[in-house]
C-alpha positions in Angstrom: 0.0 0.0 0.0 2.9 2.2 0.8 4.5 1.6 -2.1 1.1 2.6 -4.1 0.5 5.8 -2.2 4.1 7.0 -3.2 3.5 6.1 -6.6 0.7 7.9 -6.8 1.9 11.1 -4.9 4.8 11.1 -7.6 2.2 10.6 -10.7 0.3 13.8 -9.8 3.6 15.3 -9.4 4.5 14.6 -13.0 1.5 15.6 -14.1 1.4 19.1 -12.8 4.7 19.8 -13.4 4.0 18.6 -17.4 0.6 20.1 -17.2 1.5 23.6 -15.7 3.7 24.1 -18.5 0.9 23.5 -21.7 -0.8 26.5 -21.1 -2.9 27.9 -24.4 -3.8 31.9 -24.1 -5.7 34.1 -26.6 -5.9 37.8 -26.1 -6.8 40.6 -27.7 -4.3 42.1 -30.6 -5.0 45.4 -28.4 -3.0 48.0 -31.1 -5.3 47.4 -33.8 -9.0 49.0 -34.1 -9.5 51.5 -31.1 -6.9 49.3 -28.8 -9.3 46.7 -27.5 -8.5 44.5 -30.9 -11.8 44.9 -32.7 -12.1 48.0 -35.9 -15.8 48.1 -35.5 -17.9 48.5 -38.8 -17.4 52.2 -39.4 -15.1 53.1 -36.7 -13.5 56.6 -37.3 -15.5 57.0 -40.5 -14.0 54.1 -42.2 -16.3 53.6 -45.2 -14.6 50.2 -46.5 -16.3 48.0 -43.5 -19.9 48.6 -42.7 -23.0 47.3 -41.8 -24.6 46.9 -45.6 -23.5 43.0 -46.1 -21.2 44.5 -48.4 -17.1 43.0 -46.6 -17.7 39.2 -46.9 -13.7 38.6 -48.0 -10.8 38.9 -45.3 -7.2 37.7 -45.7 -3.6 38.0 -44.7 -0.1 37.9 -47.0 2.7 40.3 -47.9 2.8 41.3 -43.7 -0.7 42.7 -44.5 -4.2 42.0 -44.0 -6.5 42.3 -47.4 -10.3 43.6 -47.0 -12.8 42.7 -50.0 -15.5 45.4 -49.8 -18.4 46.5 -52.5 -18.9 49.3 -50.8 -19.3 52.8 -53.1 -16.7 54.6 -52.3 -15.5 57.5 -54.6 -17.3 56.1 -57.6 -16.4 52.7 -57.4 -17.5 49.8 -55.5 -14.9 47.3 -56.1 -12.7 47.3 -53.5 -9.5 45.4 -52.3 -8.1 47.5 -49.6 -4.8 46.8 -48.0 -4.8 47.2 -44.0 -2.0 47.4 -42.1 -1.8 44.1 -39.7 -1.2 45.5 -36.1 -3.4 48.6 -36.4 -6.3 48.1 -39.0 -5.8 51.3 -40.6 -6.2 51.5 -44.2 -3.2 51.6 -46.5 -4.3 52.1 -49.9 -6.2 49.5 -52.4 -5.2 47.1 -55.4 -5.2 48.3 -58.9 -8.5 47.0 -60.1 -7.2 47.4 -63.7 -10.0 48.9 -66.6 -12.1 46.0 -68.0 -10.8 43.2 -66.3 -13.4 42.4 -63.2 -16.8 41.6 -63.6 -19.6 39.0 -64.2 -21.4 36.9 -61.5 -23.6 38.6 -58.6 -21.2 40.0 -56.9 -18.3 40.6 -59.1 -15.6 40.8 -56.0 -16.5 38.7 -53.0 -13.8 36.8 -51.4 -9.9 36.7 -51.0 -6.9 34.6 -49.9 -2.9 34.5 -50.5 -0.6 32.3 -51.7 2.6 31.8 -49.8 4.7 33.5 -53.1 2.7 36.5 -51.8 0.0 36.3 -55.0 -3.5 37.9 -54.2 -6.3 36.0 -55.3 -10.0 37.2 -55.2 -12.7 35.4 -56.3 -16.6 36.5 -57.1 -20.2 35.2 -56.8 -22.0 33.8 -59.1 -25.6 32.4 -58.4 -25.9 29.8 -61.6 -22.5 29.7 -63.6 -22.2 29.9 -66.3 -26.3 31.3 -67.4 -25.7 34.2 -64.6 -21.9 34.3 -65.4 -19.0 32.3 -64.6 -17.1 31.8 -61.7 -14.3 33.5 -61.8 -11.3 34.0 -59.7 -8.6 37.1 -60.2 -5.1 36.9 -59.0 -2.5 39.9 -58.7 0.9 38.8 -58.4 2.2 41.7 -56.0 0.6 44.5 -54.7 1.9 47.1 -57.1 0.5 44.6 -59.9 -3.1 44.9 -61.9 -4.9 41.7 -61.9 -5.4 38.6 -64.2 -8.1 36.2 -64.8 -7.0 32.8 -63.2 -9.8 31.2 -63.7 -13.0 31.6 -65.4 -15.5 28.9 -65.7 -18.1 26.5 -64.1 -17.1 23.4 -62.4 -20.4 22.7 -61.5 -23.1 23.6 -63.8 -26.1 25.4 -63.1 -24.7 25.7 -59.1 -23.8 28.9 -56.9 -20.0 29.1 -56.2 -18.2 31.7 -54.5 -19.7 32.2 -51.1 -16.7 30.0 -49.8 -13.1 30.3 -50.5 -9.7 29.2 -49.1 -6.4 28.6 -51.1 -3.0 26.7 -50.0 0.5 26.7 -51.8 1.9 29.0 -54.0 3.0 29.2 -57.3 2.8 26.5 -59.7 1.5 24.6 -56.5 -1.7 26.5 -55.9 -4.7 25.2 -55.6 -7.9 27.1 -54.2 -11.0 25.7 -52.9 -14.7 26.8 -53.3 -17.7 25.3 -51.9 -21.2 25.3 -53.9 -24.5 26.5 -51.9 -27.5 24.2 -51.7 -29.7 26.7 -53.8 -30.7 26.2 -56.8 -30.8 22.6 -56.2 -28.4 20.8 -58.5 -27.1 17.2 -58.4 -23.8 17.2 -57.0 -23.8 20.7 -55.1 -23.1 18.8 -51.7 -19.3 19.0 -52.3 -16.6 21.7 -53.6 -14.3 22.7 -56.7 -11.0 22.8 -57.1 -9.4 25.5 -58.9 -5.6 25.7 -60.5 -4.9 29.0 -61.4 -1.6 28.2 -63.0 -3.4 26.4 -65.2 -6.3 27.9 -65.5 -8.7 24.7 -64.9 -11.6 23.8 -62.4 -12.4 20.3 -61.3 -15.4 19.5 -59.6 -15.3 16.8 -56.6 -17.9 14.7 -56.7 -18.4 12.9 -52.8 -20.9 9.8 -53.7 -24.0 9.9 -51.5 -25.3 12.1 -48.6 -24.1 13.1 -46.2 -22.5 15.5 -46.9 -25.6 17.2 -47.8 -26.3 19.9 -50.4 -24.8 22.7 -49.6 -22.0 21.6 -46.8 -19.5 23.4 -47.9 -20.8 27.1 -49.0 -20.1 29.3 -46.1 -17.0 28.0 -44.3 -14.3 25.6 -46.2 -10.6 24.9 -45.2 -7.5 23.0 -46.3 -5.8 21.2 -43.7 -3.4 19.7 -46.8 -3.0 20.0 -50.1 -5.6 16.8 -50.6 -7.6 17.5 -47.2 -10.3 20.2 -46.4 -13.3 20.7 -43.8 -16.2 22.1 -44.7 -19.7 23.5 -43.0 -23.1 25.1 -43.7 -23.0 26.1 -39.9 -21.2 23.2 -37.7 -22.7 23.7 -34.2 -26.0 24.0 -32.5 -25.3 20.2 -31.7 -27.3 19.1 -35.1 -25.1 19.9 -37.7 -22.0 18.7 -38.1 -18.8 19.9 -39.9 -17.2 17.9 -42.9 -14.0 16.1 -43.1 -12.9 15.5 -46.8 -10.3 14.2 -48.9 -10.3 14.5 -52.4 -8.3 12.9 -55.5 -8.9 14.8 -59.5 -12.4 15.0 -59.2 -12.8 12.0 -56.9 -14.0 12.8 -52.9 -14.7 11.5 -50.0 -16.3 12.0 -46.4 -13.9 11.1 -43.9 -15.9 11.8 -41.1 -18.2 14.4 -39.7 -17.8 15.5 -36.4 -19.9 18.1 -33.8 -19.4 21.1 -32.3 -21.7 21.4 -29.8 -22.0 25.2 -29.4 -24.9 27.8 -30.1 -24.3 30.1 -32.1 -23.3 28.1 -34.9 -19.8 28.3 -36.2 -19.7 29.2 -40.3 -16.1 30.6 -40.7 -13.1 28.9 -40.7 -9.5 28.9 -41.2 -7.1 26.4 -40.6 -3.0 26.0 -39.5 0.1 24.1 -37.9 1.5 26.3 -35.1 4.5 24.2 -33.5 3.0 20.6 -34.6 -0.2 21.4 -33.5 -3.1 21.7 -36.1 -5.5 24.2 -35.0 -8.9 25.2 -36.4 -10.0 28.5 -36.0 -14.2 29.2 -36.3 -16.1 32.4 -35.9 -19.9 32.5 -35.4 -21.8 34.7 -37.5 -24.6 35.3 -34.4 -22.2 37.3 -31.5 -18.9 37.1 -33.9 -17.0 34.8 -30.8 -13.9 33.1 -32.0 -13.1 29.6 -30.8 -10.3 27.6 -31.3 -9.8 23.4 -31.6 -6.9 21.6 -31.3 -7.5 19.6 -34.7 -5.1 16.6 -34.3 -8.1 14.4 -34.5 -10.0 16.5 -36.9 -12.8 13.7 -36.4 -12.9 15.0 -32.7 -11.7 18.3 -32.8 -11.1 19.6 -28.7 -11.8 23.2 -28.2 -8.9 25.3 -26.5 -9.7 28.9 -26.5 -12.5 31.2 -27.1 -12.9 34.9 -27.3 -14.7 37.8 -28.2 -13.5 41.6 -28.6 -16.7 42.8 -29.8 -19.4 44.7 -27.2 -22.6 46.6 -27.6 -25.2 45.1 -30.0 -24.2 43.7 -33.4 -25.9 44.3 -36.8 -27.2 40.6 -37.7 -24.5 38.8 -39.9 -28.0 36.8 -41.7 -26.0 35.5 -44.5 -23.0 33.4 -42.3 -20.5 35.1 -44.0 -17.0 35.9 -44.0 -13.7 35.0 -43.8 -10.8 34.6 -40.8 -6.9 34.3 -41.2 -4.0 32.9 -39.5 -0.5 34.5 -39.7 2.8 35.7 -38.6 3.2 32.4 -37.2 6.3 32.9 -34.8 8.8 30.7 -32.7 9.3 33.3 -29.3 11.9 30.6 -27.9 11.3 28.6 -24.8 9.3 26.5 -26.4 6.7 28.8 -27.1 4.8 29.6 -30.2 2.7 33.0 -30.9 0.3 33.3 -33.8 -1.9 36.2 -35.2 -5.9 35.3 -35.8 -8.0 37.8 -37.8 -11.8 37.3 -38.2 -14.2 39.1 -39.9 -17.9 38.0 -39.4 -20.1 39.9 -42.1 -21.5 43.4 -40.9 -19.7 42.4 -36.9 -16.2 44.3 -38.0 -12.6 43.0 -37.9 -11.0 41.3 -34.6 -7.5 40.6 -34.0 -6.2 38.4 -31.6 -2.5 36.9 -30.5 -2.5 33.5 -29.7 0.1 31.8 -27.8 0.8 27.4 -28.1 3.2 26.5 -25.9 4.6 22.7 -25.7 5.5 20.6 -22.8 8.8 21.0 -21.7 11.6 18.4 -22.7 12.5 18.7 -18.7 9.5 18.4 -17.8 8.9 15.5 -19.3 12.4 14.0 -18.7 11.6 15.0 -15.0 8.3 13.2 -15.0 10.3 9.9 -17.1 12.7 10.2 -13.7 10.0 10.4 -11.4 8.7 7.6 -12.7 11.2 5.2 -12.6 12.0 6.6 -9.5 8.6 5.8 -8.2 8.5 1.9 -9.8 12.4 1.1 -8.1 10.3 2.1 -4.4 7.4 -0.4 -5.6 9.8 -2.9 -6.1 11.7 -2.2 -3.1 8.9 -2.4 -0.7 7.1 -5.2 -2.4 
């Protein structure tokens, strides 16, 4: 029994010590906005983010954040404004070019970066290719004008654009969109691939339901270059999100697993910070942030929540928008920091820092010590 109750004393040792050390933090990024980490829709005057359903595109590349807004300003109402990272204020915007962007409903709507620093910005269309085609622009620096990347319609007769993420870069992008459930077409419960190197756009047909039509229209997320997660709203303990693979034009469900929060969660982003694959989800009903520890992304574990809003929010009634990891940073000591921007539709801009940590070698080669320390007293009082 002795020999028991020191093992035991010596286990809860180890794991405090290894436990005390893996301590996850999110806070706000409290330089940007009006220094709580939130630029609320129309803060200072800023006519670029509103209230209107009119900023559904958010992303970060080139130390920058990029803000898709159709809102009129100065004439126009095509809009790709670059924002600086730490405070939110506005920079300047892309050269839309003369002629080159149009087509679709909306004929900007959402945006992402390619790690060669290439801006890509994709539209709406509600029925490619009778109510246009889907087509996604790319500008290969900042001081560039855009190109077409891709024009066409993977999925006839569907809605694409509403959803949008991209990994790689270069010759190595690839860029994901899902399809909404309206108008009903036969296959719409999956997602396209687009290569804008080459110009082409597969569709991925996933055999059977689920996932249902429409899974993957408001949030959608690599985790690799042949994985993604989708949702139509994952949360509200019914509905789930959707864990893909995909091959050509060749899907499949992996697994669906459930958030059980309320709001729902519609917004995603994905990344590996230190080893650790983290999902990042907004909700489009109070804008909070939550973050899962994805290892298992069939049983994603939430770590950290937060919300830098206050007061009442405008209704975000169409789950849009988009949220970005970056300057993903090793601080030493084991300790990792990240940048999280999220934008919920009409709810503004948030920033946060977030800090993963790992377990400390000594700690661990402590506990190992402890441990074998702990089985020689076993043996010796046994």
């Amino acid at each position: 029994m002795k020999a028991i109750r020191v093992l035991s004393i010596l286990v809860v040792i180890v794991l405090a010590t290894v436990g005390g050390q893996a301590q996850f933090s999110i806070a706000p990024l409290n330089t940007f906005g009006g220094g709580d980490g939130w630029l609320a829709p129309g803060e200072g005057g800023y006519a670029y983010l509103g209230t209107a359903n009119n900023e559904r595109g958010l992303a970060y590349g080139n130390d920058h954040l990029y803000l898709v807004s159709r809102a009129s300003v100065s004439g126009s109402s095509t809009n790709i404004r670059i924002l600086n990272k730490l405070t939110g204020a506005d920079l300047g915007g892309l050269n839309i070019g003369s002629g080159i962007i149009g087509g679709g409903l909306f004929a900007i709507n959402t945006v992402r970066v390619g790690t060669d620093g290439a801006i890509y910005v994709g539209n709406l269309t509600t029925a490619a290719p009778a109510n246009g085609n889907f087509r996604v622009y790319r500008w290969a620096s900042e001081a560039s004008t855009p190109t077409v990347a891709y024009s066409g319609a993977p999925l006839s007769g569907a809605r694409i654009g509403d959803s949008l993420d991209l990994i790689g870069g270069g010759s190595s992008t690839l860029i994901a969109a899902g399809y909404h459930s309206t108008p009903s077409i036969a296959g719409n419960n999956s997602y396209a691939i687009i290569d804008p190197t080459a110009s082409t756009g597969t569709h991925v047909s996933i055999s059977g339901t689920p996932p249902n039509a429409g899974d993957f229209r408001l949030g959608i997320t690599f985790t690799d270059s042949s994985h993604l997660i989708g949702t139509q709203g994952a949360g509200s303990g019914s509905t789930p999100l959707r864990y893909t693979s995909f091959s050509g034009g060749t899907g499949s469900l992996l697994g669906s697993p459930l958030l059980s929060v309320s709001p729902a969660l519609r917004i995603l982003d994905y990344a590996v910070i230190k080893g650790i694959p983290l999902l990042a989800t907004q909700s489009n009903g109070d804008s909070g942030v939550r973050i899962y520890d994805s290892t298992n992304p069939n049983s994603p574990v939430l770590l950290l929540s937060g919300n830098n809003t206050s007061g009442s929010l405008t209704a975000n009634a169409n789950g849009t928008g988009q949220m970005a990891w970056g300057d993903i940073t090793d601080m030493g000591d084991g300790i990792w920091s990240a940048k999280l921007w999220a934008m919920s539709s009409n709810q503004g801009i948030q920033a946060y820092i977030v800090t993963v940590p790992e377990p400390s070698v000594i700690g661990l080669t402590a506990a190992g010590g402890l441990l074998f320390a702990a089985r020689a007293i076993r043996r010796r009082l046994s």
